[in-house]
C-alpha positions as CSV (number, residue, x, y, z in Angstrom):
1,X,-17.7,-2.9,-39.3
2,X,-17.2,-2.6,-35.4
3,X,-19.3,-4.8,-33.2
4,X,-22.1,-2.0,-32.2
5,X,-22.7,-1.8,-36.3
6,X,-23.4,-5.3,-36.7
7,X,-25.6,-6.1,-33.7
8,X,-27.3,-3.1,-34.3
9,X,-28.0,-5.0,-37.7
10,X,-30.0,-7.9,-36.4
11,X,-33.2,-6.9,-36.5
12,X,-34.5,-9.3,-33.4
13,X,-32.8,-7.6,-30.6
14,X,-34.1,-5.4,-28.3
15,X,-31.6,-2.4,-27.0
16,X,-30.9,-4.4,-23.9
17,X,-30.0,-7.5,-25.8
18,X,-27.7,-5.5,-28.3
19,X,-26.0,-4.4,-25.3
20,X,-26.0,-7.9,-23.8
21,X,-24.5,-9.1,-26.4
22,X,-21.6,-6.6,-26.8
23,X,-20.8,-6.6,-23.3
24,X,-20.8,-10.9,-23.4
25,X,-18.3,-10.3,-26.4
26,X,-16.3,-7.6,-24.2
27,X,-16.2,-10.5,-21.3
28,X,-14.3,-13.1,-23.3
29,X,-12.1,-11.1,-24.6
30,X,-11.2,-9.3,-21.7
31,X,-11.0,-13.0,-20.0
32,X,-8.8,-14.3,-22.5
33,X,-6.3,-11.2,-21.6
34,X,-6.9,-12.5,-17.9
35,X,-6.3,-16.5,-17.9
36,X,-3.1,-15.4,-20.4
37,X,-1.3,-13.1,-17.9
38,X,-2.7,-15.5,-15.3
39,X,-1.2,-18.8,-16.7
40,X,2.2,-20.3,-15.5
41,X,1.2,-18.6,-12.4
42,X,0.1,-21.7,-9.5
43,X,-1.6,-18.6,-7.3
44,X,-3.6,-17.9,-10.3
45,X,-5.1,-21.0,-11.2
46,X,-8.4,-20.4,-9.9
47,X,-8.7,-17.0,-11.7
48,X,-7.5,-18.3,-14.9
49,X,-10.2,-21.4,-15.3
50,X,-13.2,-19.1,-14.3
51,X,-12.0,-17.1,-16.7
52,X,-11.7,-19.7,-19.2
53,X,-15.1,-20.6,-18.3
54,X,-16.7,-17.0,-18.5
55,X,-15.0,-16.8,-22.1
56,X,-16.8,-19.7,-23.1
57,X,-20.4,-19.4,-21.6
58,X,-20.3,-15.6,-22.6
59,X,-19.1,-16.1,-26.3
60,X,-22.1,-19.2,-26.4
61,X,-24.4,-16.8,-24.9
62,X,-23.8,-14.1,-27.4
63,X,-24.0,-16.5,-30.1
64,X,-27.7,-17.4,-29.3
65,X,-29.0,-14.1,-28.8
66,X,-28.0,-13.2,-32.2
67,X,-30.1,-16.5,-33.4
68,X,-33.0,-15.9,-31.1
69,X,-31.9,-18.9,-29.5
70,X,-35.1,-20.2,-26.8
71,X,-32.4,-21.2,-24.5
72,X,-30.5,-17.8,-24.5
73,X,-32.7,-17.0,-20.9
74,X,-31.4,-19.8,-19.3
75,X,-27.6,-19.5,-20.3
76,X,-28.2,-15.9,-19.7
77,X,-28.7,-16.6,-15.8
78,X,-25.2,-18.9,-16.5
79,X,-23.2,-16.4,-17.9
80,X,-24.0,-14.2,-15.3
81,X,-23.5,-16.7,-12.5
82,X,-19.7,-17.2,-13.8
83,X,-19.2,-13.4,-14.2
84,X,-19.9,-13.0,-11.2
85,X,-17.6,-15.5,-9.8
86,X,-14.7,-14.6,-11.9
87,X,-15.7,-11.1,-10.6
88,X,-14.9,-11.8,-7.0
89,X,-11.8,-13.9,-7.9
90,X,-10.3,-11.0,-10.1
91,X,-11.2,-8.6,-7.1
92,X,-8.7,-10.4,-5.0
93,X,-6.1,-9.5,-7.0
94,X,-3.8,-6.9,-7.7
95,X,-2.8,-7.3,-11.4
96,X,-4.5,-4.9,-13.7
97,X,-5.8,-7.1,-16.1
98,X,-7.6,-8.6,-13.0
99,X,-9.3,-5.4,-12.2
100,X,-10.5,-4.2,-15.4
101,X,-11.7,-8.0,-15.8
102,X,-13.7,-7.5,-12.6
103,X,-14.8,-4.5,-13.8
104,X,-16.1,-5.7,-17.4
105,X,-17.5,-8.6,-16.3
106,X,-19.8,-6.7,-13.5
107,X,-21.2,-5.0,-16.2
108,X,-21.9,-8.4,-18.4
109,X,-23.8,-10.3,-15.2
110,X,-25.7,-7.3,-14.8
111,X,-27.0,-6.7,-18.8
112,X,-27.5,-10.9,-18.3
113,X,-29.2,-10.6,-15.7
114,X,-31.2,-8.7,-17.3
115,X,-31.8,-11.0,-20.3
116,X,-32.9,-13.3,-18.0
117,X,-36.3,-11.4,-17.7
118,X,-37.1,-10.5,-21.2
């Protein structure tokens, strides 16, 4: 079953948070790719904790929308915060995992900032 099927099975999540969710899921993985290319490099130190730090807070965040967490608002405004800084890291730099990382991780601070509202 592919990620879309099952939050599309909890019944508590609006559209937006379904796509939230997917897209916090998306982040960490694609940050994982990131911080690996990125490690053993010094000039990439910087871009490989942020994205350390967006896998984490994203994967969290994803983990309490799905259990209607009270607190997901609040790490919602988090997640997008570091996806946002990762974002502008990744942008200064030429690799291509560091692009498509900006890339995804636009579109994850934008779905949680979203979150943040509803």
């Amino acid at each position: 079953m592919s990620l879309t099927e099952t939050a599309g099975k909890i019944g508590h999540l609006s559209e937006e948070a379904r796509e939230c969710l997917e897209n916090c899921f998306e982040a960490a993985e694609v940050c994982e790719w990131c911080a690996d290319e990125c490690a053993g490099d010094a000039e990439m130190a910087r871009c490989l904790r942020l994205c350390r730090d967006v896998a984490d807070v994203a994967t969290l965040h994803a983990r309490f929308m799905a259990r209607n967490s009270n607190y997901s608002p609040e790490l919602a405004e988090v997640c997008a915060g570091v996806c946002e800084e990762c974002a502008e890291e990744c942008d200064q730099h030429d690799a291509e995992h560091c692009q498509v990382c900006a890339e995804v991780l636009r579109e994850c601070a934008e779905s949680c900032r979203t979150m943040m509202t509803t």
